[in-house]
C-alpha positions in Angstrom: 80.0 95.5 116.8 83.0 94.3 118.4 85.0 94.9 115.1 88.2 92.9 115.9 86.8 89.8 117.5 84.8 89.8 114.3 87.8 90.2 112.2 89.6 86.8 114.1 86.7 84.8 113.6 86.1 85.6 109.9 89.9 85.5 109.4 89.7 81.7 110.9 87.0 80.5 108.6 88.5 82.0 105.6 91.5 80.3 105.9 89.7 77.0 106.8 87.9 77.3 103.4 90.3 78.2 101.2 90.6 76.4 99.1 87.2 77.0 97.6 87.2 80.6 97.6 90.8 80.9 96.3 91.3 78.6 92.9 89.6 80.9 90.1 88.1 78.5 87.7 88.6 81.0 84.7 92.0 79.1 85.1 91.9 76.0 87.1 89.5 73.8 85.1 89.0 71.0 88.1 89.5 73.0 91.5 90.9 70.6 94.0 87.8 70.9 96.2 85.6 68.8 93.7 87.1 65.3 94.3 86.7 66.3 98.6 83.1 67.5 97.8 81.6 65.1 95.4 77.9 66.0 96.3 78.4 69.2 95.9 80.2 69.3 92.5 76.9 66.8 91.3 74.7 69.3 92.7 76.3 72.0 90.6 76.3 70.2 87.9 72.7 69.5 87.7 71.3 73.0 87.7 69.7 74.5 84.9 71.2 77.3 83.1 68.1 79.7 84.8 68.9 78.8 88.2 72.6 79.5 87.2 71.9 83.1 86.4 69.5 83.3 89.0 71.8 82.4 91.9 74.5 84.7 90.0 72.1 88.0 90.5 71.0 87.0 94.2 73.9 86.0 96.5 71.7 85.4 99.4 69.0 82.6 97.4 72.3 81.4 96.2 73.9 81.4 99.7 71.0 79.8 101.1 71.4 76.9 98.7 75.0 76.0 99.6 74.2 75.9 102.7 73.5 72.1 102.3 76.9 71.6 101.3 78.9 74.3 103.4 77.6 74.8 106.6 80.4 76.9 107.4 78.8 79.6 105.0 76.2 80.6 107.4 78.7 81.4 110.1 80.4 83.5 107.1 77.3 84.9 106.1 76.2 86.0 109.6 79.4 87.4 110.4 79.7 89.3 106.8 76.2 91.1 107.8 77.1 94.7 108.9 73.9 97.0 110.2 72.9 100.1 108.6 75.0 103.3 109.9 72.1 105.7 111.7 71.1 108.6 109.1 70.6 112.6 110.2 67.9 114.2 109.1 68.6 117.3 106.2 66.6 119.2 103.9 65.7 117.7 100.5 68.0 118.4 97.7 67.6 121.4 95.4 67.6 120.7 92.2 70.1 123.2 91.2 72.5 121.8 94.1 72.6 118.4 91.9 73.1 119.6 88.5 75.6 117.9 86.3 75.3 114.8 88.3 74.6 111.2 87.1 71.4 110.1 88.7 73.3 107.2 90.5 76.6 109.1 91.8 73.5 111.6 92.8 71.9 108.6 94.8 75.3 107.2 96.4 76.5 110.7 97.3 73.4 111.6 98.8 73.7 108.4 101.2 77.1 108.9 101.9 76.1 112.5 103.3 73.0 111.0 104.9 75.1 108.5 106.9 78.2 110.5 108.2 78.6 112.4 110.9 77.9 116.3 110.4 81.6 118.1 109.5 82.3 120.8 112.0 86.3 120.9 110.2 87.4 122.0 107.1 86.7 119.0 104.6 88.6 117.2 102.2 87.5 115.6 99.4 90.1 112.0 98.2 90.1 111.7 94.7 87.8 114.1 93.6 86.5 113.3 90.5 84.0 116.2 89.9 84.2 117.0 93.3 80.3 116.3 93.1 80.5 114.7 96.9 83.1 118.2 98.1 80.2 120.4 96.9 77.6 118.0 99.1 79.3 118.2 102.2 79.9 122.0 101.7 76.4 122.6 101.3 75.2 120.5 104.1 77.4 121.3 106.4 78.6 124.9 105.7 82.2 124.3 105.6 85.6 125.0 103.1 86.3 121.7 101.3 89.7 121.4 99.6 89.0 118.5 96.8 92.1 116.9 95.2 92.1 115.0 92.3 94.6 113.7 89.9 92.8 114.4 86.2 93.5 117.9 84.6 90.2 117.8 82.7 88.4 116.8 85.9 89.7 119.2 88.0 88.9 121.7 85.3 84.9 120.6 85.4 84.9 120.5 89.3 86.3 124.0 89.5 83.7 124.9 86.6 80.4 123.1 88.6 82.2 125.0 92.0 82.0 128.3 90.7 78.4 128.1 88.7 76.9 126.8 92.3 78.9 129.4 94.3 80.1 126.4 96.6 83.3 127.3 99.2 85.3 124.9 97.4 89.1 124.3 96.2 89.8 122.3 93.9 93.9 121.4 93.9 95.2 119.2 91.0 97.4 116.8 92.6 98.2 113.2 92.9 97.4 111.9 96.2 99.6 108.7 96.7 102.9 111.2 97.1 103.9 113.1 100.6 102.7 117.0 98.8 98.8 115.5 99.0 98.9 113.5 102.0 100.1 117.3 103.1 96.6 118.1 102.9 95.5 116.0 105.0 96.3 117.9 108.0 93.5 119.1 110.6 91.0 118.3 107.9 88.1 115.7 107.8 88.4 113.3 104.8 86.2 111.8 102.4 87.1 109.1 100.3 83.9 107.7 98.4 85.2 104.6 96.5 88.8 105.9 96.3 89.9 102.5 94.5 93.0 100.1 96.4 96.0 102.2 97.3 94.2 105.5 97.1 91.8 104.7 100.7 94.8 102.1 101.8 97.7 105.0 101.7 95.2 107.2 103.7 95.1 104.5 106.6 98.5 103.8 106.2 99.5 107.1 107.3 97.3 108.2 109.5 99.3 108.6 112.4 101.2 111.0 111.0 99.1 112.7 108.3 97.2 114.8 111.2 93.8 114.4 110.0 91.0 115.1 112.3 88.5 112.7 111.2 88.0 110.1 108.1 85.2 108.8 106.2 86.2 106.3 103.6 84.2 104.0 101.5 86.8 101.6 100.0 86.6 99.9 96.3 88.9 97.9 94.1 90.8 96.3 96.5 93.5 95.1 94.0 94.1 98.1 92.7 98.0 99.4 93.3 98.3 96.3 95.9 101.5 94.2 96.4 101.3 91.3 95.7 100.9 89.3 98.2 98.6 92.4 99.9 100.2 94.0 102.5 97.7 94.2 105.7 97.1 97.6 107.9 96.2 95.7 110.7 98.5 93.6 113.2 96.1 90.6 113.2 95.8 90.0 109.9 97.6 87.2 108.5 95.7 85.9 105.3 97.6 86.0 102.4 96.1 87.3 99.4 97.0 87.3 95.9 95.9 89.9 93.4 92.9 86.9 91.7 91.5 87.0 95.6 91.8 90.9 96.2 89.6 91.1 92.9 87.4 88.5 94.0 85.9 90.8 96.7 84.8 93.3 93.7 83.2 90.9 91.0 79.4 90.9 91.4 77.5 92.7 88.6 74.3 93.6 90.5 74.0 97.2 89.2 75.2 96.1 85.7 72.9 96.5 82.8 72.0 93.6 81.0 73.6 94.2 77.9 76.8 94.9 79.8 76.3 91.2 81.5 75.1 89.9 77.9 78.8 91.4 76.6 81.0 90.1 79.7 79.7 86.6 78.8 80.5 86.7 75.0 83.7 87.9 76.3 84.3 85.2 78.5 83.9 82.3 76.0 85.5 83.8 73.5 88.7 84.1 76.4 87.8 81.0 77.3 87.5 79.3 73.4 91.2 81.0 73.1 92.9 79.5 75.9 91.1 75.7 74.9 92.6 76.2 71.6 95.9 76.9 72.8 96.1 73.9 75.4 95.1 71.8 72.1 98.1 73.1 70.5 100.4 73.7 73.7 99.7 71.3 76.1 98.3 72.3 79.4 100.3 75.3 81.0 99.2 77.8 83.4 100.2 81.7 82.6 98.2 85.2 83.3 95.7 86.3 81.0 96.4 90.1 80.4 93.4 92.3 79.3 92.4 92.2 76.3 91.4 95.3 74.0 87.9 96.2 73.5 88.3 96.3 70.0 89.0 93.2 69.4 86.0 91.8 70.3 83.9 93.5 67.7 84.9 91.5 65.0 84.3 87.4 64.8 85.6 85.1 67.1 88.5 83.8 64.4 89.4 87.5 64.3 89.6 87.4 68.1 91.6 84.2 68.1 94.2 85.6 65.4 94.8 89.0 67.4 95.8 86.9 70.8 97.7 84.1 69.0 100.2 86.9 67.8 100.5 88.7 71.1 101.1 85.5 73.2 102.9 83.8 70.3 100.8 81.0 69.6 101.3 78.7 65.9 97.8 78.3 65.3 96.6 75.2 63.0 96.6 75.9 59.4 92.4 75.8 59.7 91.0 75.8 63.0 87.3 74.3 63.4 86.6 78.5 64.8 82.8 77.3 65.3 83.5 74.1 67.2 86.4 76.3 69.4 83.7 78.6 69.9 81.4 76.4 71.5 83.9 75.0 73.6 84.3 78.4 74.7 80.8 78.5 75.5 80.9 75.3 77.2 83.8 76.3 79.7 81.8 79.6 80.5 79.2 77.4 81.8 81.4 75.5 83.9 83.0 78.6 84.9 79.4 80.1 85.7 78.9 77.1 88.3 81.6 77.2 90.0 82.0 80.6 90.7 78.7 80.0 92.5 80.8 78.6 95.2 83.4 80.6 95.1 81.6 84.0 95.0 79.8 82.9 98.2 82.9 83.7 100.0 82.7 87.3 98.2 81.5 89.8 100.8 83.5 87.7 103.9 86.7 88.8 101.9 85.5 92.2 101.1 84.5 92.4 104.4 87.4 91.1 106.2 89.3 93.6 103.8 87.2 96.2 105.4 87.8 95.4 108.5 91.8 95.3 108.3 91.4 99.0 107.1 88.8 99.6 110.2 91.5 98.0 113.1 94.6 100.0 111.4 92.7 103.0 111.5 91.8 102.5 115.0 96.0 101.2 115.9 96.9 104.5 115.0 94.8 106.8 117.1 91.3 106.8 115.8 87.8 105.6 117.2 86.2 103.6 114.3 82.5 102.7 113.4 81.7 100.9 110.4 78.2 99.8 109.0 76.4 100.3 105.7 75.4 103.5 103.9 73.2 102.2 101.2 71.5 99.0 99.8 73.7 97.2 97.4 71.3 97.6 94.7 72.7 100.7 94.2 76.2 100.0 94.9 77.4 96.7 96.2 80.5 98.7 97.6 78.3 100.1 100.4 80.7 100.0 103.3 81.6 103.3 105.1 84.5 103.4 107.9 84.2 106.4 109.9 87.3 107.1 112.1 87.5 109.8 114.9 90.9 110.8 116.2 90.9 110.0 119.9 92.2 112.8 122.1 95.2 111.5 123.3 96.5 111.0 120.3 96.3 114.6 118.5 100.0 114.9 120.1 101.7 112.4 118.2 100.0 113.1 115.0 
């Protein structure tokens, strides 16, 4: 994969498309591409609420039905397809070597280790967590791992699951966006299984002089910690993106229970029945929606209403219709619904292209770079993995 000619040509058919992919239509009720893309906006409009939800669980179907009325999708598509990276052969997994794992981090750390490179430096592990993938490597590849997390009580239960599996591992207790844990970094390889926004982007960022032997970073929540507009790692990049299009990149649901997906749409209208009742009573304004407490959606939808009207200082009616608010909630979550069809499609070109920015910058400051895909997204749809080598020439100026 000829990873920056790829980068250019995605970057150009991003930025010719635009505006579809950036207007979110939680908050822009018409986007502008509707009047230049009438038979499209009819076509939306005419789906049934299973084909809806259908399309919304299977990007490709759903891909493959726009692609009447945005050819320039497949060319997105095709270039947003990254091959599986090649996997080594290891022995099966004890059961002992797993304990005190979730049965999914279990499944995503052991394709992570499947699909890097075998470790022949000492290892560290990027925001730890547990330190469950730390303890992996060590016992695949029989070397020290340092693993540095932030969280006391974490650090306190990797140490604990280090100690009862008799694993060569460190755990330090540090945060790693200052200088003191990039000082880690030094002659080390690096993990960094969905270290979330600045967390994988600091480690790219100062790579040249961090001294690093090797990295292996699986990147996730792009908006987290960005500027805003993002600030690019590579010297081609030139999209400009806004935290709404960092986060679009991160907003499919595929591994999502049901009953989480049933709650994110009650959520939604109820957001959604708020901000029609305070257009009624404001006029038509555009301002950020900040997140709301979990809390106060288990009560009714007038409780809801009440709660936000005082924090954004709203003078409700003396007796709102709450039903008939409601269901215009409901009603705007199915417009919503269709027109992030359109917009999601550009999903994994973003992510990808974000991907990529981290894969050149990696490779402008010393490293060879492969990237390619260590899992299915069914079991994480962050399933990206950027492996960098440092090149020799370059050990000197590190």
């Amino acid at each position: 994969m000829n990873l920056r000619a790829r980068f250019l040509e995605l970057q150009t058919l991003l930025a010719e498309h635009e505006e579809i992919w950036r207007p979110a239509p939680f908050h822009s009720v018409s986007p502008r591409w509707r009047e230049h893309r009438p038979a499209l906006a009819t076509a939306l409009e005419a789906l049934d609420d299973e084909a809806v939800k259908r399309f919304g669980l299977d990007p490709e179907a759903c891909a493959d039905w726009l692609a009447a009325y945005l050819p320039a999708l497949g060319m997105v598509n095709k270039l947003s397809e990254v091959p599986a990276l090649p996997a080594r052969s290891r022995p099966a997994s004890r059961a002992r070597e797993d304990d005190g794992m979730p049965g999914r981090k279990r499944a995503q750390v052991e394709a992570f280790v499947r699909h890097i490179p075998a470790t022949v430096t000492p290892a560290l592990e990027w925001c730890a967590g547990k330190g469950h993938l730390g303890r992996k490597v060590a016992l695949t590849d029989q070397v020290p791992v340092v693993s540095l997390e932030l969280n006391p009580a974490l650090c306190a239960d990797a140490k604990s699951l280090a100690t009862r599996k008799g694993v060569d591992q460190e755990i330090l207790c540090a945060d790693a966006l200052t200088a003191s844990g990039h000082g880690h970094v030094r002659g080390r390889t690096v993990f960094a299984l969905h270290a979330c926004g600045e967390l994988h982007r600091s480690l790219v960022r100062n790579a040249h002089t961090d001294g690093a032997e090797a990295y292996r970073i699986s990147p996730c929540c792009y908006h987290l910690g960005s500027e805003d507009p993002y600030q690019p790692l590579s010297s081609d990049a030139s999209l400009m993106l806004d935290a709404s299009a960092l986060r679009l990149a991160v907003t499919e649901l595929v591994t999502a229970p049901e009953r989480d997906r049933t709650r994110l749409a009650r959520d939604q209208a109820w957001k959604l029945g708020f901000i029609a009742l305070r257009t009624e009573v404001e006029g038509e304004t555009r301002r950020p929606f900040r997140p709301v407490p979990a809390a106060w959606f288990d009560g009714s939808f007038d409780d809801f209403c009440r709660r936000l009207a005082i924090r954004e200082h709203v003078r409700l009616p003396a007796n709102p219709a709450w039903a008939d608010w409601e269901h215009v909630g409901w009603k705007r979550r199915d417009e919503v619904l269709r027109l992030e069809l359109v917009r999601h499609a550009f999903r994994r070109g973003l992510e990808l292209w974000l991907v990529l920015d981290l894969a050149l910058g990696l490779g402008e400051r010393g490293f060879d770079v492969v990237l390619g895909r260590f899992c299915e997204r069914s079991l994480t749809p962050r399933n990206l993995l950027v492996i960098g080598q440092r090149r020799p020439d370059s050990r000197t100026a590190a």
